[in-house]
KOLGU-4560 file (N, C-alpha, C; in nm, 3 decimals, padded with zeros to 5 digits):
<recs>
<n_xx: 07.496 n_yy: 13.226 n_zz: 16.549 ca_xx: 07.437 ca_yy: 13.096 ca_zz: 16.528 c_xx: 07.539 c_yy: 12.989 c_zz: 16.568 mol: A seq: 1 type: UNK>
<n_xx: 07.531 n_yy: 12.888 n_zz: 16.637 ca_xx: 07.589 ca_yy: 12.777 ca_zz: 16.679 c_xx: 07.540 c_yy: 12.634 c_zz: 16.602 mol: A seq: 2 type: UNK>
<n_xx: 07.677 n_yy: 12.608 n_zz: 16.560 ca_xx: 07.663 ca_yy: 12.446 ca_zz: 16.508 c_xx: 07.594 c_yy: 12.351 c_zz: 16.626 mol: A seq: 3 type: UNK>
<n_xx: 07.512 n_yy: 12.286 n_zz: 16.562 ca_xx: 07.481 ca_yy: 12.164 ca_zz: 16.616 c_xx: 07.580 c_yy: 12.032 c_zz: 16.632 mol: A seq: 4 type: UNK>
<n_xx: 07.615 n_yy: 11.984 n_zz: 16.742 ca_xx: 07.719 ca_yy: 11.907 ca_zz: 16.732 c_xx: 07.680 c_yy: 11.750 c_zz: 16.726 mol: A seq: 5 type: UNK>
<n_xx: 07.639 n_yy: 11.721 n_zz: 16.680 ca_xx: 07.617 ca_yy: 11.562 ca_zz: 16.621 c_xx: 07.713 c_yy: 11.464 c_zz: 16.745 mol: A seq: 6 type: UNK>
<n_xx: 07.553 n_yy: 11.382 n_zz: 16.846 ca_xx: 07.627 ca_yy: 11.291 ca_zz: 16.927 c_xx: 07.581 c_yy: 11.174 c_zz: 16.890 mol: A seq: 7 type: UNK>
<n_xx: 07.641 n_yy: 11.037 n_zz: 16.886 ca_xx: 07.585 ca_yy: 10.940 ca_zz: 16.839 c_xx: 07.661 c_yy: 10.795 c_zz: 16.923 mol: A seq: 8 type: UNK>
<n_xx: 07.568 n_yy: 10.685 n_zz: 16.939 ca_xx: 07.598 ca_yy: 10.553 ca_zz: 17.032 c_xx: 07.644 c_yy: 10.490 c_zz: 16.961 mol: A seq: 9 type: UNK>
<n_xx: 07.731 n_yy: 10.406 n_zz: 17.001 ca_xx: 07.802 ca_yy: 10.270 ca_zz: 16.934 c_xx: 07.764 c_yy: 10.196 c_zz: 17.045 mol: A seq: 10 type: UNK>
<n_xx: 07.773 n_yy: 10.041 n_zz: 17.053 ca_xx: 07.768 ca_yy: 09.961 ca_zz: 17.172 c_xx: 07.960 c_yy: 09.883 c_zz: 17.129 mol: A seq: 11 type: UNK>
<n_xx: 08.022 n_yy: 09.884 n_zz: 17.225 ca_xx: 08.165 ca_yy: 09.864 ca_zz: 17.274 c_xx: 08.211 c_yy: 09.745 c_zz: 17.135 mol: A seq: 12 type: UNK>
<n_xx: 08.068 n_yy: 09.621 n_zz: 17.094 ca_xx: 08.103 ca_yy: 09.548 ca_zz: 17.021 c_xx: 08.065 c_yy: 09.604 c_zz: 16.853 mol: A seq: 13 type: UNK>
<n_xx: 08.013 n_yy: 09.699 n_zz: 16.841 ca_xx: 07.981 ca_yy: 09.767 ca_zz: 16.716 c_xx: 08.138 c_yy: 09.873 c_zz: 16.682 mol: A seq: 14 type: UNK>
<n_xx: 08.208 n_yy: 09.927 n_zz: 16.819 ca_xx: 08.303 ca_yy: 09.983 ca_zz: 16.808 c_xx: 08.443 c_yy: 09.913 c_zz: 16.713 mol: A seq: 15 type: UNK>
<n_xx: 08.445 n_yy: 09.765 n_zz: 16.824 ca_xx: 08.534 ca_yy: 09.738 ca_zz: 16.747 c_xx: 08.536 c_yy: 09.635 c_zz: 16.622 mol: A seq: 16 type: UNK>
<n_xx: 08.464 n_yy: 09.657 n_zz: 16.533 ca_xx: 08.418 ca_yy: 09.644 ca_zz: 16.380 c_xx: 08.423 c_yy: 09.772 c_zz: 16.305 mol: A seq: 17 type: UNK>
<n_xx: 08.395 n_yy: 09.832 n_zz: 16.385 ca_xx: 08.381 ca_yy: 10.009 ca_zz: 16.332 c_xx: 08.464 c_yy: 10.093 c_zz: 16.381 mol: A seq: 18 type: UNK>
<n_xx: 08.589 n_yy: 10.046 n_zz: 16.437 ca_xx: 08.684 ca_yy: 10.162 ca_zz: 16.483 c_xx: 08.720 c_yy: 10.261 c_zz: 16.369 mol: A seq: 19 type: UNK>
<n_xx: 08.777 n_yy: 10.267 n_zz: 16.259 ca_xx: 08.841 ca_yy: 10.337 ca_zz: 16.160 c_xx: 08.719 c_yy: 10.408 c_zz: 16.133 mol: A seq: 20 type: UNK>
<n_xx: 08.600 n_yy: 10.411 n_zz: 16.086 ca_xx: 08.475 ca_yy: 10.476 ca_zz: 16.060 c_xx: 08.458 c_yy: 10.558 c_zz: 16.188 mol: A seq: 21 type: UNK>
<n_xx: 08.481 n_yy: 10.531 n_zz: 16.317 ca_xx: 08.411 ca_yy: 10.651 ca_zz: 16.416 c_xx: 08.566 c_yy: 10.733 c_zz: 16.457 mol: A seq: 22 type: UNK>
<n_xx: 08.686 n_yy: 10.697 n_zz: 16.417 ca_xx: 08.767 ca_yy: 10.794 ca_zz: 16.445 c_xx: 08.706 c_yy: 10.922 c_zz: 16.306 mol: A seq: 23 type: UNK>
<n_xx: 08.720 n_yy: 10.808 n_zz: 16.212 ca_xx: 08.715 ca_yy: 10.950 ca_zz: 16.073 c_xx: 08.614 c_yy: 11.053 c_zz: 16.078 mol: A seq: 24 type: UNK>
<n_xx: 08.496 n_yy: 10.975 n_zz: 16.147 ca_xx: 08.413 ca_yy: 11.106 ca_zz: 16.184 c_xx: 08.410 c_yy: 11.173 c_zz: 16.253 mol: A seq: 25 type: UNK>
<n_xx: 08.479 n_yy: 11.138 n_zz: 16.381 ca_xx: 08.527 ca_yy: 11.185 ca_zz: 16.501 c_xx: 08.615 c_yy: 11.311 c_zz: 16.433 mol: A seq: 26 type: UNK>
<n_xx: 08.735 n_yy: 11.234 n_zz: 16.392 ca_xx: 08.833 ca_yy: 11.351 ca_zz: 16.352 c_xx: 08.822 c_yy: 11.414 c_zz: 16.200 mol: A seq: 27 type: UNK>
<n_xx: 08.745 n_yy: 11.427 n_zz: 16.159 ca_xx: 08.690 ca_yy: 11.511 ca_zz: 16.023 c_xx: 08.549 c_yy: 11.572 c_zz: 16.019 mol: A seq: 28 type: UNK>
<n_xx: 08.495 n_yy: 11.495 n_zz: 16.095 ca_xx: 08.325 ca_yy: 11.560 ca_zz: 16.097 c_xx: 08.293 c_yy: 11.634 c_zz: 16.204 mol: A seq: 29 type: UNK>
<n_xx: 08.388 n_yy: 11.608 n_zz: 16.339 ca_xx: 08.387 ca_yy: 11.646 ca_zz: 16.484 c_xx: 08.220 c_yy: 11.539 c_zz: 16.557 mol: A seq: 30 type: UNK>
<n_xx: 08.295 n_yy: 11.430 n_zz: 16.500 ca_xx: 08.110 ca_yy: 11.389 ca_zz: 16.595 c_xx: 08.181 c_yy: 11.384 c_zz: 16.700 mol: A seq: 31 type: UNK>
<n_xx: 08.086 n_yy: 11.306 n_zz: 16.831 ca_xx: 08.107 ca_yy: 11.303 ca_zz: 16.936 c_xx: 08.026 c_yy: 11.146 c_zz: 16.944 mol: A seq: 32 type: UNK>
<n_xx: 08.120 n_yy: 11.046 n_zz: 16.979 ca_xx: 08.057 ca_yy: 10.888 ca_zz: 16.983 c_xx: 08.075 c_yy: 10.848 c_zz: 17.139 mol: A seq: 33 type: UNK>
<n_xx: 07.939 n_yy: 10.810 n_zz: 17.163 ca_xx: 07.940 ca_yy: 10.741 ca_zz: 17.318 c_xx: 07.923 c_yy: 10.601 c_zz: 17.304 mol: A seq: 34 type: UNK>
<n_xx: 08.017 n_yy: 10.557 n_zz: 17.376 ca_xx: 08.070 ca_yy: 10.409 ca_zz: 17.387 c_xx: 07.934 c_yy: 10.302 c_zz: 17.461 mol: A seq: 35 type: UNK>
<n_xx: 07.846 n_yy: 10.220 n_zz: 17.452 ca_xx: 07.783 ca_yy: 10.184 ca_zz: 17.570 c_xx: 07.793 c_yy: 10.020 c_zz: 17.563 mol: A seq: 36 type: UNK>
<n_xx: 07.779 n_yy: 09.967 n_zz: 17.693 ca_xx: 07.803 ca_yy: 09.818 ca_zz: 17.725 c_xx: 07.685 c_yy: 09.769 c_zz: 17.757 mol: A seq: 37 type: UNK>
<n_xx: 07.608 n_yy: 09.723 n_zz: 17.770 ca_xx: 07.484 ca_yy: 09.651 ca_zz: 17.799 c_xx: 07.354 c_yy: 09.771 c_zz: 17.835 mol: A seq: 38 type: UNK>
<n_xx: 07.419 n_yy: 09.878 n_zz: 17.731 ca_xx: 07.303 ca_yy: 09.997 ca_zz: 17.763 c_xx: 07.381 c_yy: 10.090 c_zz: 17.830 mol: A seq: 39 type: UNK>
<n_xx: 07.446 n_yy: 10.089 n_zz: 17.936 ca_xx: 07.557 ca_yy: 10.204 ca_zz: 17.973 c_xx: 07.631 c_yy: 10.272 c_zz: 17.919 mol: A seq: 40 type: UNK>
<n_xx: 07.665 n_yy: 10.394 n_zz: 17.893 ca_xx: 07.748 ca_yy: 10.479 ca_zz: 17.873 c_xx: 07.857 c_yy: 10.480 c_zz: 17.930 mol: A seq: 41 type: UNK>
<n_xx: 07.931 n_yy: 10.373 n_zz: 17.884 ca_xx: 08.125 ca_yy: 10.334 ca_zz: 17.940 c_xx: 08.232 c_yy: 10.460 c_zz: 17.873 mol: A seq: 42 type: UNK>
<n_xx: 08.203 n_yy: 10.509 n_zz: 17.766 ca_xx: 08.346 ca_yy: 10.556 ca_zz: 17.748 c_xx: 08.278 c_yy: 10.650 c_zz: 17.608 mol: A seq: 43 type: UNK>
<n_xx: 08.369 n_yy: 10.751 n_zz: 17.610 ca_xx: 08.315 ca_yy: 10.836 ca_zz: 17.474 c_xx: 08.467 c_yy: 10.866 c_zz: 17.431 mol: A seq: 44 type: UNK>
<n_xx: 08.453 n_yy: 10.888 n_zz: 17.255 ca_xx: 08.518 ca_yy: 10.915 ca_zz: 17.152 c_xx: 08.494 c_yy: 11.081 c_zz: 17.074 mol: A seq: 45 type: UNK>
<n_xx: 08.627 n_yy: 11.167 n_zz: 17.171 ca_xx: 08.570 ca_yy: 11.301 ca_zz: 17.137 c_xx: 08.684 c_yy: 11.358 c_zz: 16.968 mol: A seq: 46 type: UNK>
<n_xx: 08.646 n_yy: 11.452 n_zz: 16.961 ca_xx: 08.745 ca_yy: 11.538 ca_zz: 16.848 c_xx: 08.848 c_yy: 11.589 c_zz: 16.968 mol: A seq: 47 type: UNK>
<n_xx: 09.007 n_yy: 11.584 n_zz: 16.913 ca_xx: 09.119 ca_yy: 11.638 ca_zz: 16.954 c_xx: 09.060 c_yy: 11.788 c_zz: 17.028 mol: A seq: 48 type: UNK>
<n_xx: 09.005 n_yy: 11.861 n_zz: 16.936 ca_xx: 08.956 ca_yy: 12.012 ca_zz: 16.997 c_xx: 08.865 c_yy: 12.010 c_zz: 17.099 mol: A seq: 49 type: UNK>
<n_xx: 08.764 n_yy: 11.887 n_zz: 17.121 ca_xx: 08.704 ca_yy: 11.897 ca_zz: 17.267 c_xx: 08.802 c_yy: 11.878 c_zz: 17.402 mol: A seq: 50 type: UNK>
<n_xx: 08.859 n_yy: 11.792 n_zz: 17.330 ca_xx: 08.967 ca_yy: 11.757 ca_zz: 17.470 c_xx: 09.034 c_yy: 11.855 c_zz: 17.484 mol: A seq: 51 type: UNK>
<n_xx: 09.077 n_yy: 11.935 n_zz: 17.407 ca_xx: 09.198 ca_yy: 12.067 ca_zz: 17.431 c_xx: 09.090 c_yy: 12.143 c_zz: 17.520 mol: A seq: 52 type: UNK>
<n_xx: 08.935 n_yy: 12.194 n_zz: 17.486 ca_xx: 08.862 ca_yy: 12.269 ca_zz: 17.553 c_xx: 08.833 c_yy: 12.217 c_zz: 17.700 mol: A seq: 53 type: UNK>
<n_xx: 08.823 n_yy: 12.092 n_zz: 17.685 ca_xx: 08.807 ca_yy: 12.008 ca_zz: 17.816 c_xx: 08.901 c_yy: 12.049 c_zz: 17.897 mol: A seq: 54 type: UNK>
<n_xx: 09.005 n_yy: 12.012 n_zz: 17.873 ca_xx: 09.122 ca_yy: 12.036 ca_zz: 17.977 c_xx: 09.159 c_yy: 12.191 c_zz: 17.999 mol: A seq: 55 type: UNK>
<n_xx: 09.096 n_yy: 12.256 n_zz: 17.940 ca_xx: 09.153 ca_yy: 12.428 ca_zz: 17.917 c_xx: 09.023 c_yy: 12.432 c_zz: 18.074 mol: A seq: 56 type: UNK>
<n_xx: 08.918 n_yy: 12.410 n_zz: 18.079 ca_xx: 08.833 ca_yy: 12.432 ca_zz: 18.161 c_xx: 08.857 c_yy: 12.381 c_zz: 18.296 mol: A seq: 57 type: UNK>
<n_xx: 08.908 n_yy: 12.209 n_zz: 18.272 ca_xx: 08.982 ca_yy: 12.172 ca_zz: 18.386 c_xx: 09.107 c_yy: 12.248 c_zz: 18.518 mol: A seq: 58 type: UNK>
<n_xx: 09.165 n_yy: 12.304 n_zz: 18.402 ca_xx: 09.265 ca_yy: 12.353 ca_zz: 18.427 c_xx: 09.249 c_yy: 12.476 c_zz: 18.496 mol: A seq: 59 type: UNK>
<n_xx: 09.097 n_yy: 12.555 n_zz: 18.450 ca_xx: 09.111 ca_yy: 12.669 ca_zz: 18.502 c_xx: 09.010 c_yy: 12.674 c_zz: 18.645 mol: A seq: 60 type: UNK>
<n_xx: 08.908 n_yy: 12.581 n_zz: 18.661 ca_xx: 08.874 ca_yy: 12.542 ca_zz: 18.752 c_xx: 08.935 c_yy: 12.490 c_zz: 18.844 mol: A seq: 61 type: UNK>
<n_xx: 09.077 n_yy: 12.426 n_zz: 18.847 ca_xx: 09.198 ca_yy: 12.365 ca_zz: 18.942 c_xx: 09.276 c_yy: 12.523 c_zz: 18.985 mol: A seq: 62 type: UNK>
<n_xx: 09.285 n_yy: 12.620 n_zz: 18.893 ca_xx: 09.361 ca_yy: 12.718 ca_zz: 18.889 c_xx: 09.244 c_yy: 12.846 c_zz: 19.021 mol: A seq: 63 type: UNK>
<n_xx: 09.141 n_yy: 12.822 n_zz: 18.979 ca_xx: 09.048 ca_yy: 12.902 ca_zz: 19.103 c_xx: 09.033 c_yy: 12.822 c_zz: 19.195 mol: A seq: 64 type: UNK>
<n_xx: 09.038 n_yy: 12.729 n_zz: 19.214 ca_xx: 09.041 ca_yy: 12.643 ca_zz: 19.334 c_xx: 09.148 c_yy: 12.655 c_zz: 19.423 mol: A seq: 65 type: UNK>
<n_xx: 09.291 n_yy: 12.658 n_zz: 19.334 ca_xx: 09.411 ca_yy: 12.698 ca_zz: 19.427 c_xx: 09.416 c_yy: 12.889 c_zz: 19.459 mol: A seq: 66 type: UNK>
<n_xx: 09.364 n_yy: 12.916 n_zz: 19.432 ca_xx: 09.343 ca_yy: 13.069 ca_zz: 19.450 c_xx: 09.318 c_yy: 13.113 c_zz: 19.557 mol: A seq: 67 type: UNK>
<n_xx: 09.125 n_yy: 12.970 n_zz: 19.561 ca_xx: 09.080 ca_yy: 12.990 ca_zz: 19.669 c_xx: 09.125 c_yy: 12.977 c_zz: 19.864 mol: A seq: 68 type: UNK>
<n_xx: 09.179 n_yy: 12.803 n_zz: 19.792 ca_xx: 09.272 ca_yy: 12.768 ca_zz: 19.888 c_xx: 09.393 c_yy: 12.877 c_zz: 20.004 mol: A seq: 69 type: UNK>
<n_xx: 09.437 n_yy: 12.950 n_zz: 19.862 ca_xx: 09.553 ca_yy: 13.045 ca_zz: 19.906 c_xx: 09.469 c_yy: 13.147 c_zz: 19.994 mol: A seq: 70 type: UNK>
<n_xx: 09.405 n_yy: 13.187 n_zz: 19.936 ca_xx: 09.332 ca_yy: 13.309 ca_zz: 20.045 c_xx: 09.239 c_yy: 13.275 c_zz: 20.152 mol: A seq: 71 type: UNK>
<n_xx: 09.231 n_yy: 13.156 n_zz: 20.119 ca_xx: 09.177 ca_yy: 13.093 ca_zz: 20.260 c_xx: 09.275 c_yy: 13.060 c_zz: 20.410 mol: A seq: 72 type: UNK>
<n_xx: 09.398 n_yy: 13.039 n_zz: 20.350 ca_xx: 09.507 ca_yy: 12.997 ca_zz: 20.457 c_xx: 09.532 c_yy: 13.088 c_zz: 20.530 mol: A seq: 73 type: UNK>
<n_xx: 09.533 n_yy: 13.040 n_zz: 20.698 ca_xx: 09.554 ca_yy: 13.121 ca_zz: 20.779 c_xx: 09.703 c_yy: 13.115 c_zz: 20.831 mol: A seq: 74 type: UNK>
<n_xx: 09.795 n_yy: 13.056 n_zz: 20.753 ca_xx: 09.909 ca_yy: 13.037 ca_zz: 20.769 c_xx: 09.970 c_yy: 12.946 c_zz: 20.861 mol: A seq: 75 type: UNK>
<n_xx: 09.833 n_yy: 12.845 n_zz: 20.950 ca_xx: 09.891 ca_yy: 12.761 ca_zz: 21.017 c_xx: 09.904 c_yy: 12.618 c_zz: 21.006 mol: A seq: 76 type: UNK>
<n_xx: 10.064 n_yy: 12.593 n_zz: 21.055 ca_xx: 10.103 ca_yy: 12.432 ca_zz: 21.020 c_xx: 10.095 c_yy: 12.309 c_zz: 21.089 mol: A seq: 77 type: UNK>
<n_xx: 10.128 n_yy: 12.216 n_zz: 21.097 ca_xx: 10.128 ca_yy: 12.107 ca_zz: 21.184 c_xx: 10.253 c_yy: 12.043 c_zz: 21.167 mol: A seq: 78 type: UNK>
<n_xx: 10.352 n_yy: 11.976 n_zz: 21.251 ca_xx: 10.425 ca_yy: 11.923 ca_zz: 21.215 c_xx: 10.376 c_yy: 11.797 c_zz: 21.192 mol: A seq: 79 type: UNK>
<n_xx: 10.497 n_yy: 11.654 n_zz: 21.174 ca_xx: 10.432 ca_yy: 11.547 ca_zz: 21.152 c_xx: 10.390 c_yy: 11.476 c_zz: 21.296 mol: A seq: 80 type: UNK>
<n_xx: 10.482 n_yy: 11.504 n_zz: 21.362 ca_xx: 10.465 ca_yy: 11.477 ca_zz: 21.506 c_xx: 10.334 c_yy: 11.514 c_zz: 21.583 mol: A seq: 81 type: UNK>
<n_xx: 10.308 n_yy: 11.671 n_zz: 21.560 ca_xx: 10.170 ca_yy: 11.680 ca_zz: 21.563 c_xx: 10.015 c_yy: 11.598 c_zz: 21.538 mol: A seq: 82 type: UNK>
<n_xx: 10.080 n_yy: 11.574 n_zz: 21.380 ca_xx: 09.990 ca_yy: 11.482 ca_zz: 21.333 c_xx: 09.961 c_yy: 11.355 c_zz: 21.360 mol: A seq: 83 type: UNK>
<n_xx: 10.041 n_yy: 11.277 n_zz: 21.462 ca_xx: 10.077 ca_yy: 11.154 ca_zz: 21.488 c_xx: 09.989 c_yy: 11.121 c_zz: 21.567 mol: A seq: 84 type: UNK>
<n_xx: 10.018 n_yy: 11.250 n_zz: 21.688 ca_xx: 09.966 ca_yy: 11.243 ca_zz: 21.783 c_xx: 09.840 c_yy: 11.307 c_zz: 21.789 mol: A seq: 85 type: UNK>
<n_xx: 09.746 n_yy: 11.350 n_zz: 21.680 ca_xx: 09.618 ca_yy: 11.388 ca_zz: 21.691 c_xx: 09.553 c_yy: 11.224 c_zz: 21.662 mol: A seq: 86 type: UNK>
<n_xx: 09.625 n_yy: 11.181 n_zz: 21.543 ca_xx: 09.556 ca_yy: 11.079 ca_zz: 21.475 c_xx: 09.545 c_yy: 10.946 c_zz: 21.586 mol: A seq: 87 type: UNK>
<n_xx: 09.681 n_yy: 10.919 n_zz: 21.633 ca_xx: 09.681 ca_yy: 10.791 ca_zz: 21.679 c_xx: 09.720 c_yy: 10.799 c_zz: 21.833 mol: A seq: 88 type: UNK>
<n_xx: 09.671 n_yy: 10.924 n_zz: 21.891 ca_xx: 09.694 ca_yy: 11.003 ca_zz: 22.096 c_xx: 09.853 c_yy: 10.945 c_zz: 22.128 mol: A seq: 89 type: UNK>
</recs>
């Protein structure tokens, strides 16, 4: 069974009247608060542990990407001179 994770809107000027109230729930309840400006979704307020998961995913998606890269290379270089002269004859 999986928790339901409670997401909820502030508008940017409700935030800052209510900063100390959406960290505490943020960081004790784990909500998840989305920031919005004239109806937009500008900026969100996560729990410490989303961001650790966030970046754990980031990280490993950057990490298969350079993988891919590597086994893609056919080992050939350009000097800069090369490059000079493709870009600018």
């Amino acid at each position: 069974m999986t928790a339901t994770i409670e997401t909820r809107e502030v508008t940017s000027g409700d935030l800052r009247g209510h900063l100390a109230d959406v960290l505490n729930r943020t960081a004790y309840a784990g909500e998840r608060v989305v920031v919005t400006r004239h109806g937009k979704r500008i900026a969100a307020v996560i729990p410490a542990d989303d961001l650790e998961l966030l970046e754990a995913l980031e990280n490993a998606r950057d990490a298969a990407a350079l993988e891919q890269a590597i086994a893609e290379d056919d080992g050939e270089r350009a000097t800069a001179a090369d490059l000079r002269e493709e870009l600018f004859g």
